[in-house]
C-alpha positions as a printed Julia matrix, in Angstrom:
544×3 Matrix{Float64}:
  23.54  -17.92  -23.72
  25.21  -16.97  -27.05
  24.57  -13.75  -28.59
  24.4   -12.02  -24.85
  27.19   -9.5   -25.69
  24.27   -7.16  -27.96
  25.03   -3.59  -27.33
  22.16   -1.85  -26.01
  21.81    2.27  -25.66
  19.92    4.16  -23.2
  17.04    6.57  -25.25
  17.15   10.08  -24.78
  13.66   10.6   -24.59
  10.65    8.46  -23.87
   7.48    7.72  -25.62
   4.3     9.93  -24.72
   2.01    9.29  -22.28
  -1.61    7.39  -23.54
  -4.54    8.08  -22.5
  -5.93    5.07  -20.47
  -9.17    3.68  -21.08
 -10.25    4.65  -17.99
  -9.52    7.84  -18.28
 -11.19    8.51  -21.68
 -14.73    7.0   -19.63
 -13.97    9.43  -16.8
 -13.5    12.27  -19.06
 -16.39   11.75  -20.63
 -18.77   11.34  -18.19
 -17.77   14.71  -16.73
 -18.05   16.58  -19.73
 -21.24   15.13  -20.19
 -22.31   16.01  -16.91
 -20.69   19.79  -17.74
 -22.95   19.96  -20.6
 -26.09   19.15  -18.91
 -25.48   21.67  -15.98
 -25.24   24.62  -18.73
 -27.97   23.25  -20.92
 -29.77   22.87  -17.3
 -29.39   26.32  -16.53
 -29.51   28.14  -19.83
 -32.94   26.92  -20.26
 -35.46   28.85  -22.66
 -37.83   30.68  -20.17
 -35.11   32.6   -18.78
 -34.17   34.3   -22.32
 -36.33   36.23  -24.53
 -39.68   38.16  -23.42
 -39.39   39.5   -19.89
 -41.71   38.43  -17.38
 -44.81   39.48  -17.03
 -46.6    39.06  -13.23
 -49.84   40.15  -14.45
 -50.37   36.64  -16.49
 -51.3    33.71  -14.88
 -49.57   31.41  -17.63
 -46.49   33.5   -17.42
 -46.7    32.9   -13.81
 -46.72   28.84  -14.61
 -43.91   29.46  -16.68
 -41.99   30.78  -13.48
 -42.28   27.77  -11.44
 -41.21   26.01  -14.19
 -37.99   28.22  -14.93
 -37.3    27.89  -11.25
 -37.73   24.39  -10.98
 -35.36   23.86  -13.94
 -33.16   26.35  -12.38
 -32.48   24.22   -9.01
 -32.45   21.03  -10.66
 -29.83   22.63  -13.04
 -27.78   24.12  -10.04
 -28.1    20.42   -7.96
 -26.67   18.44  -10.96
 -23.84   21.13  -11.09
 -23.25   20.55   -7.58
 -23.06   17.15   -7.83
 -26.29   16.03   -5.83
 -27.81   14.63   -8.5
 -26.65   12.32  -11.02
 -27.07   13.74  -14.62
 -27.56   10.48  -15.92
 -30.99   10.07  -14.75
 -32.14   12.71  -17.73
 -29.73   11.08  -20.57
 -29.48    7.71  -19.8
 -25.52    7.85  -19.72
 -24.09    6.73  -16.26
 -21.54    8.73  -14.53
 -20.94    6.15  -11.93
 -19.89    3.71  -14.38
 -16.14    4.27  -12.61
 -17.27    4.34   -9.02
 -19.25    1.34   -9.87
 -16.12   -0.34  -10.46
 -14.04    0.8    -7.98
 -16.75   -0.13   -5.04
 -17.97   -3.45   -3.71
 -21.25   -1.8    -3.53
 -23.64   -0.34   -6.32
 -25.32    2.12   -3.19
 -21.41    3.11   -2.57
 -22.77    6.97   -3.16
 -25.58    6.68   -1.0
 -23.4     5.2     2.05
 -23.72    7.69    5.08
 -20.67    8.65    5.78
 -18.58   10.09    8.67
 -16.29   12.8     8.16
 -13.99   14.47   10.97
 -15.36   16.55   13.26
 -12.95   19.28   14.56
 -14.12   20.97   17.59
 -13.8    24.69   17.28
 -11.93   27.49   19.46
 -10.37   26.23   22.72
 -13.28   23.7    23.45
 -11.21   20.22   24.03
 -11.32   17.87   20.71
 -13.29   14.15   21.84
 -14.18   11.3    20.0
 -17.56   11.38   18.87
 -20.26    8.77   19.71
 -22.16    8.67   16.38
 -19.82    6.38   14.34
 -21.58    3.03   13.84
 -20.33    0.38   16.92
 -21.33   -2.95   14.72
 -20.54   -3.86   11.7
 -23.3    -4.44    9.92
 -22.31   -5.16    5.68
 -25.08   -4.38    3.28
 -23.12   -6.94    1.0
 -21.64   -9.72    2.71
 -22.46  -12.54    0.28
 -19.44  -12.06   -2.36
 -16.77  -11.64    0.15
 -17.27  -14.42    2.58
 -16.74  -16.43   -0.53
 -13.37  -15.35   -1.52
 -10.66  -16.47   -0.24
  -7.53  -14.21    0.96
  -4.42  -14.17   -1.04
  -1.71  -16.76   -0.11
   0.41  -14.77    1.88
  -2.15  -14.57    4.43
  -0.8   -17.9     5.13
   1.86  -16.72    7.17
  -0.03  -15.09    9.6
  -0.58  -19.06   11.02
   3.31  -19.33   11.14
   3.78  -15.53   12.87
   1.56  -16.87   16.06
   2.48  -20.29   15.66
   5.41  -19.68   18.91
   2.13  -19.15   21.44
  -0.52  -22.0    19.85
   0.24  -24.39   22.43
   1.09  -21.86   25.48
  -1.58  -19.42   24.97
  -0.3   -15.62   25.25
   0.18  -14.44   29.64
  -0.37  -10.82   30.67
   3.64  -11.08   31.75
   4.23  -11.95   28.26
   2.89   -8.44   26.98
   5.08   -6.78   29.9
   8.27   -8.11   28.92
   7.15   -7.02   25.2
   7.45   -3.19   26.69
  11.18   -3.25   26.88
  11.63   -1.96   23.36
   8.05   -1.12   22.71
   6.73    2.27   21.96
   3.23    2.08   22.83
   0.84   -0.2    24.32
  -3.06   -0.73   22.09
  -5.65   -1.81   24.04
  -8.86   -2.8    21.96
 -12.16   -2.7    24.18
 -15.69   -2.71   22.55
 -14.44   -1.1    19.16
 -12.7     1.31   21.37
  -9.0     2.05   21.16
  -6.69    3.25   23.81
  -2.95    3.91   23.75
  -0.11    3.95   26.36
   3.13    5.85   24.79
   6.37    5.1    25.92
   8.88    6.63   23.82
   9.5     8.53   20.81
   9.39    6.75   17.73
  11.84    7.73   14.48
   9.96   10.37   12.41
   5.99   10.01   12.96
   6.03    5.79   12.4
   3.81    5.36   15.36
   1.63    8.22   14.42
   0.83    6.54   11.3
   0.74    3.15   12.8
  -1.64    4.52   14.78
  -4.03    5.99   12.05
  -3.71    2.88   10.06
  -5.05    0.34   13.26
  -7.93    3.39   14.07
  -8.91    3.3    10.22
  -9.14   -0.51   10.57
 -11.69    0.12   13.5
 -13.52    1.98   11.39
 -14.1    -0.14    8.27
 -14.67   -3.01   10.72
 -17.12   -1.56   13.67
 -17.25   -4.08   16.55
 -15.91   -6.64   14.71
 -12.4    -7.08   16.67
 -12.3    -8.79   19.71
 -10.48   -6.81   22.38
  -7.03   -7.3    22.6
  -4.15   -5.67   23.93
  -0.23   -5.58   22.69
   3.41   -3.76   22.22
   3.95   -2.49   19.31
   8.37   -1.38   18.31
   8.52    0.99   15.47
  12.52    0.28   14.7
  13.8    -1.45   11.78
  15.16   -4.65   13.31
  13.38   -7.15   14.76
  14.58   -7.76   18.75
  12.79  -11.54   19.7
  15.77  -13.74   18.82
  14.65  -17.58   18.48
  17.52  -18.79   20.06
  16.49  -17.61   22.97
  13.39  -18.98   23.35
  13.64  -23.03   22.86
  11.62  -25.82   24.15
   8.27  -26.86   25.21
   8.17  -24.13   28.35
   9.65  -20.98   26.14
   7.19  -18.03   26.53
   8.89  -15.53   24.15
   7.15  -11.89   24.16
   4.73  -10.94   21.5
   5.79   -8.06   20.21
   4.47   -6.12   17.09
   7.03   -4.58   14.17
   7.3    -3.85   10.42
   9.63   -6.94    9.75
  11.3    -9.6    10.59
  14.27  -12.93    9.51
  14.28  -16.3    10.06
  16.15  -15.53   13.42
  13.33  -13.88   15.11
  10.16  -14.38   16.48
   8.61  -10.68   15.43
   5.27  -10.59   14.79
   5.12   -9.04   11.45
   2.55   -5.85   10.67
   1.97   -3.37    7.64
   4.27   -0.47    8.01
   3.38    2.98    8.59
   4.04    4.22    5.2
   0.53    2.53    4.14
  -1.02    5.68    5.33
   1.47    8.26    3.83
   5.17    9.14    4.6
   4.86   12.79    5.49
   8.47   12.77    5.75
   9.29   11.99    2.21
   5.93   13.37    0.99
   4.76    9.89   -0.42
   0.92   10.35   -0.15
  -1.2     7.28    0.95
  -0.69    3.85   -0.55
  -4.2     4.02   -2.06
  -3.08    7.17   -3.84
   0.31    6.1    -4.63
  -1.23    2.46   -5.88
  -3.13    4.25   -8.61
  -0.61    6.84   -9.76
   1.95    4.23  -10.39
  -0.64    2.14  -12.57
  -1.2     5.1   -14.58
   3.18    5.65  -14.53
   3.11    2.24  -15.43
   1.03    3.25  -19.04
   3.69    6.24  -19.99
   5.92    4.08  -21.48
   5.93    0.75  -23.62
   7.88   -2.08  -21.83
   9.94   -2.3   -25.24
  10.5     1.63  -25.06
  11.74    1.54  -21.31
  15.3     2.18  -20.86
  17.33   -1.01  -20.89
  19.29   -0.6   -17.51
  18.5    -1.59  -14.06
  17.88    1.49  -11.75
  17.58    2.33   -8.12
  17.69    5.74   -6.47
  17.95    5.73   -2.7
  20.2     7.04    0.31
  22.98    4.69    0.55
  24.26    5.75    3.37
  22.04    3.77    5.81
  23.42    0.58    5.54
  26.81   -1.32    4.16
  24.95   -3.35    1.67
  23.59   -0.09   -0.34
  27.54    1.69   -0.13
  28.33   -1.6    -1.44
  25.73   -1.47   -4.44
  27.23    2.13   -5.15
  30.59    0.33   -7.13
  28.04   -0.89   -9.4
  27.33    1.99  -11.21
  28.44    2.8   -14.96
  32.28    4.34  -15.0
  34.6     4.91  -17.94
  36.13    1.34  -17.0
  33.15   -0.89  -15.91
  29.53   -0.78  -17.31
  27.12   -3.1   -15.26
  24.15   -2.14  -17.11
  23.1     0.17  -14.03
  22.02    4.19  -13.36
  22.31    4.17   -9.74
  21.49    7.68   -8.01
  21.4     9.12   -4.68
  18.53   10.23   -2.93
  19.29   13.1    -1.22
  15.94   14.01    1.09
  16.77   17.02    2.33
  17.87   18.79   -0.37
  14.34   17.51   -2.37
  12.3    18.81    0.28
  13.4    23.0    -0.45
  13.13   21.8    -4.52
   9.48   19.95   -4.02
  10.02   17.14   -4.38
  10.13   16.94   -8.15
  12.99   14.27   -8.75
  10.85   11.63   -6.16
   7.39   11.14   -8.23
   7.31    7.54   -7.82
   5.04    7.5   -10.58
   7.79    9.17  -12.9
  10.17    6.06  -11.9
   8.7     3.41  -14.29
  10.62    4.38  -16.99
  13.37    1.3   -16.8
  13.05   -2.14  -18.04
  14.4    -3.04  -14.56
  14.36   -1.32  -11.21
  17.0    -3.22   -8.39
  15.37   -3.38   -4.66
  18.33   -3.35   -1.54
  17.65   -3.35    2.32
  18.7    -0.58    4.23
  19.23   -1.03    7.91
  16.32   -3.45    7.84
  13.84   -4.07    5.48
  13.36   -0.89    2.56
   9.85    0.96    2.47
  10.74    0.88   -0.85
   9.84   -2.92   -1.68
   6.53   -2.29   -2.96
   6.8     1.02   -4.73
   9.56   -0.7    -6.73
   7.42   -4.02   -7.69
   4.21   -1.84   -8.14
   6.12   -0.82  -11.68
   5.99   -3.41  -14.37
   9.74   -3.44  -14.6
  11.36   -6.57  -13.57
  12.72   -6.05  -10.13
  16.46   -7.42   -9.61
  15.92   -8.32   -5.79
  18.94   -8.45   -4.11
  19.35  -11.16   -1.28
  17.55   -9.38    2.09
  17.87  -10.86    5.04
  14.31   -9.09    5.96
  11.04   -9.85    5.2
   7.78   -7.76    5.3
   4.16   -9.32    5.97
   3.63   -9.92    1.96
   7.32  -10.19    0.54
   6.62  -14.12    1.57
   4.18  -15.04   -1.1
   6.14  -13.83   -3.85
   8.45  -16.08   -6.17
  11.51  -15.94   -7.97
  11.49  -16.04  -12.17
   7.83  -15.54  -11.22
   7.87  -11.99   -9.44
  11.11  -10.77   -9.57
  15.17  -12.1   -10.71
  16.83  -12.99   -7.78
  20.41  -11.21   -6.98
  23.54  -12.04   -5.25
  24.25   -9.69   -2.18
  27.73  -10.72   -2.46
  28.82  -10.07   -5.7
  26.36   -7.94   -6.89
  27.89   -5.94   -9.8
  28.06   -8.86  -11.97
  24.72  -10.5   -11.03
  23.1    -7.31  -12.0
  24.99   -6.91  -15.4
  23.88  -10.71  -15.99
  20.25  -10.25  -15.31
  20.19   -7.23  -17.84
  21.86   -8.91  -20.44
  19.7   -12.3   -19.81
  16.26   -9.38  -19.88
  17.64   -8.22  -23.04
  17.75  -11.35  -24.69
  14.69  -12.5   -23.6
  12.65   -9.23  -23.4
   9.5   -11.11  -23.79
  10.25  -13.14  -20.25
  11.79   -9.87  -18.39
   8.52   -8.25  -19.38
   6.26  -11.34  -18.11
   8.12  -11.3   -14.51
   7.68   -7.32  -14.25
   4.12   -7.62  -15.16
   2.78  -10.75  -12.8
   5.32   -8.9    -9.8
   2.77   -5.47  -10.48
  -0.24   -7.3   -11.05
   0.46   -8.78   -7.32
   0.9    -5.73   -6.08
  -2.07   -4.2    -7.82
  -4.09   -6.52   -6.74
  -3.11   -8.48   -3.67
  -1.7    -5.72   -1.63
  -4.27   -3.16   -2.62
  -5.6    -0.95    0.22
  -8.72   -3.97    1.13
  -6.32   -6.34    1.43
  -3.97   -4.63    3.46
  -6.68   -4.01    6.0
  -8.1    -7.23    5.93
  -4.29   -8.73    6.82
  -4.71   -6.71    9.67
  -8.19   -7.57   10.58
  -6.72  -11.41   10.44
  -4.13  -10.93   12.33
  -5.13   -8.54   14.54
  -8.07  -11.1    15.3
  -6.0   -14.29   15.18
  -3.58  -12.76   18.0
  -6.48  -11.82   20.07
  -8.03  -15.34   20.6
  -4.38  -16.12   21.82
  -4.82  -14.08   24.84
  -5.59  -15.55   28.13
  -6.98  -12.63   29.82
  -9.43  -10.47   29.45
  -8.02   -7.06   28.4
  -8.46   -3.89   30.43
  -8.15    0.06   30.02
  -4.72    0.94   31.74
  -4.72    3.82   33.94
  -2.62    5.68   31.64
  -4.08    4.95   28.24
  -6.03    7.63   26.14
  -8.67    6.41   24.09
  -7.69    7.79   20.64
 -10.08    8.09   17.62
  -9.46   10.24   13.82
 -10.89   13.4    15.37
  -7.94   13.43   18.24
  -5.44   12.44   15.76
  -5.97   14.07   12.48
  -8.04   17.41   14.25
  -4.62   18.92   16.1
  -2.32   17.82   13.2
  -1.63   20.43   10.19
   0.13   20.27    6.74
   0.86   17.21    5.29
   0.54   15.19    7.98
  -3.3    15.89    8.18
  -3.69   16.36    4.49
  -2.34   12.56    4.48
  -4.45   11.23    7.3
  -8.05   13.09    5.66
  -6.65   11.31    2.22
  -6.63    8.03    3.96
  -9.38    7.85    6.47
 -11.72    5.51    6.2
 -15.03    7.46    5.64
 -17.52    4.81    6.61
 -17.76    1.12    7.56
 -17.31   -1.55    4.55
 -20.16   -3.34    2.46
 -18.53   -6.44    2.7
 -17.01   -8.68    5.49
 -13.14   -9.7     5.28
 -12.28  -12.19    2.97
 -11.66  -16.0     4.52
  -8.79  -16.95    5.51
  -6.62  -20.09    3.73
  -5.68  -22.53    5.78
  -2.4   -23.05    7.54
   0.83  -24.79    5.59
   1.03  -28.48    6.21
   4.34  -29.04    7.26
   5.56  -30.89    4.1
   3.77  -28.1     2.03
   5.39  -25.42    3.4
   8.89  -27.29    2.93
   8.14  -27.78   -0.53
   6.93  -24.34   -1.06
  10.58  -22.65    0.04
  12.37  -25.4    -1.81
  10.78  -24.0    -4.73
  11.52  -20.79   -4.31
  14.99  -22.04   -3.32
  15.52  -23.89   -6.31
  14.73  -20.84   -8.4
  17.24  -18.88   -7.06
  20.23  -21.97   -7.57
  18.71  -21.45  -11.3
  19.23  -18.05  -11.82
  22.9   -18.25   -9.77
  23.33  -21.77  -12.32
  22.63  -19.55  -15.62
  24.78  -16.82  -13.89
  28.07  -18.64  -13.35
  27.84  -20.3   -16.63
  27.66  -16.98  -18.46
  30.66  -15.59  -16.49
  32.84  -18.9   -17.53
  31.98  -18.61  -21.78
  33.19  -14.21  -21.09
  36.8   -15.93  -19.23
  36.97  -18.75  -21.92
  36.7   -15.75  -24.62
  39.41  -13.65  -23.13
């Protein structure tokens, strides 16, 4: 650990943003296409000698202008491809970004709004089986590891099955009941959720319906949209315990939660973070602004710390005339970036540290996977949360493990150890936003869903019916009435038509002694980190 003590100084300005590959190929493929729809319509026969209707060749020479004319127009449009005249393909990036090569020639489904005061319905012409026009490739992959968990999450009803009274004494703290019936899905509110969560929510499970037509069994369940989770383990014990099932965004190793994808998937109108699809690629491209070795080499977080003890705590961290942790800590004030636009919150314009620090709020923090999706290493303070994918991720492999109780000087330790061993910092950020880039992309997220969604449902030991007071809900009853950015969000993230492939399989369940010796590693990694910590504190005393 010798030579730790380096002075480091935070750079004024950053380097300039570089083109990415990808964006040089989509460049050029429009401006070739712009080229051809001017060369298209700026054809010959429609400069020089006027026209002449007394000539029959002149005549010929029409219907050719006029044919050249439309096809010109149509390319410009966009309905046909201008690669089929110069041999250069402009799908080359939608190629890549689709399971399927016909991707452009997919029917697809838009909304449809009714007009004036006629009363909006759910239209019957959306596809009711799922029928893939490419389900070779995917059956043969297998889902990412985390999946794993969703064994564990319905583990507490294998043996007992899930009752009809279980669901009702789920509705305690619920805020709506789903009902799933041939594709169909049908919702019983009961109160008000914080902000629009259970609109969201909502959107998210109907999109899901929509890339996979038919394909759910039914099911019904509760669904709470608060932070905490509410199904204590303690108070369920033994063979006869029949604890509710009830649906949230997290859970701890107290509870017995089952644990979905949060709302903020589909946008947070709120805080005007667009879709996670959106935000996914914009922080990839955030990510190529500045060289690792150019980032600024302090940890940073900006949030509200007023929602929870542990992030007031985190505020003595930051850099004063006495103490200098190696942080830039900020506050996040909401309502005061909503009347400026928003410009200080571009989570694409926060990848500009060498490490960003993740904290809990009241529960679990939105925030995780924003903060990962940069290649900066992420100094994870100890949560007592979890999210659905949080689970499969390692210490020293995805992110450097910090103390929640003395976290000032585990965070000035984890910055001086990055700085020393830049090469390693930069290796942890980068595998923590390639798992994010690639295991929790949009697909994946849906297909956790689909698993669980479907794993829950052959748990059920009745058949599920349509409760007097449910309203079948589809995208046109949702996202027609809504305005702003709440619709702008839910047209950004609807699902337009039903997926070329079929989910991805499932991995097995942990063995018992695997799944032991998987959070003793993780374990152990963490007792590392702590190990290299204390020794670095006891060579600053002995200097002193």
């Amino acid at each position: 650990m010798l030579g730790i003590k380096k002075k480091y100084y935070v750079k004024e300005e950053l380097s300039d943003e570089k083109a990415s590959m990808s964006g040089r190929m989509k460049r050029s493929n429009e401006n070739h296409q712009s080229s051809f729809c001017v060369l298209s319509v700026l054809q010959k026969p429609f400069t020089g000698t006027p026209w002449r209707p007394v000539k029959r060749k002149a005549a010929t020479s029409t219907v050719i202008a006029v044919f050249l004319f439309i096809i010109g127009v149509l390319v410009c449009v966009g309905w046909i491809d201008a690669s089929i005249f110069s041999g250069v393909s402009s799908r080359q990036n939608l190629i890549l970004g689709s399971n399927s090569t016909n991707a452009r020639n997919k029917p697809e489904f838009p909304l449809k709004c009714s007009t004036g005061n006629r009363t909006q319905t759910c239209p019957r012409d959306y596809p009711t089986t799922h029928n893939p026009t490419n389900p070779g490739p995917s059956s043969k992959i297998t889902c990412p590891s985390f999946f794993r968990w969703i064994h564990e999450d319905l583990r507490p009803w294998k043996e007992t099955g899930i009752s009809r009274d279980m669901i009702e004494r789920a509705r305690r703290t619920a805020h709506f009941r789903l009902v799933i019936v041939k594709g169909r899905a049908y919702i019983e509110k009961y109160r008000k959720s914080i902000q629009t969560r259970d609109l969201f929510t909502l959107w998210g499970i109907l999109q899901l319906l929509r890339k996979y037509p038919g394909r759910l069994p039914d099911l019904e369940l509760m669904f709470d949209c608060d932070d905490r989770p509410v199904v204590r383990s303690k108070d369920f014990q033994g063979p006869n315990a029949r604890p509710p099932p009830l649906f949230r965004y997290c859970a701890d190793e107290l509870s017995l939660d089952i644990v979905f994808p949060d709302w903020s998937f589909w946008g947070w109108a709120e805080t005007n973070i667009r879709p996670w699809r959106n935000v996914l690629e914009e922080i990839k491209k955030g990510n190529q602004k500045t060289e690792w070795k150019d980032r600024v080499p302090y940890a940073y977080w900006r949030g509200n710390p007023t929602v929870a003890p542990t992030r007031k705590d985190l505020m003595k961290c930051n850099v004063t005339d006495k103490d200098n942790w190696n942080t830039l800590l900020y506050i996040q004030d909401w309502a005061k970036e909503s009347k400026h636009g928003y410009k200080q919150s571009n989570l694409e314009d926060q990848c500009t540290h060498r490490y960003k620090i993740y904290t809990e709020g009241w529960a679990w923090s939105v925030s995780e996977k924003y903060i990962l999706a940069c290649d900066s290493m992420t100094l994870y303070i100890r949560s007592r949360f979890y999210d659905f994918f949080i689970r499969g991720m390692v210490p020293l492999q995805h992110y450097w493990p910090i103390r929640e109780n003395s976290k000032c000087t585990s965070l000035k330790f984890a910055v001086e150890w990055g700085n020393l061993h830049p090469d390693k910092a930069q290796a942890i950020g980068e595998a923590a936003g390639n798992f994010i880039q690639e295991d929790l992309k949009m697909n994946n997220v849906y297909e956790y869903m689909f698993h669980l969604l479907s794993g829950y449902a052959k748990l059920l030991k009745f058949k599920p019916e349509i409760p007097l007071g449910a309203v079948e809900h589809c995208s046109e009853t949702m996202a027609c009435p809504a305005s702003g950015t709440w619709k702008n969000f839910m047209v950004e993230s609807m699902v337009m038509s039903p997926s070329d492939t079929i989910p991805c399989a499932m991995p097995p369940p942990y063995e018992p002694q695997e799944l032991r010796e998987f959070l003793e590693r993780k374990a152990n990694s963490t007792r590392q980190v702590e190990m290299w910590e204390n020794e670095y504190w006891r060579s600053i005393d002995k200097k002193q």
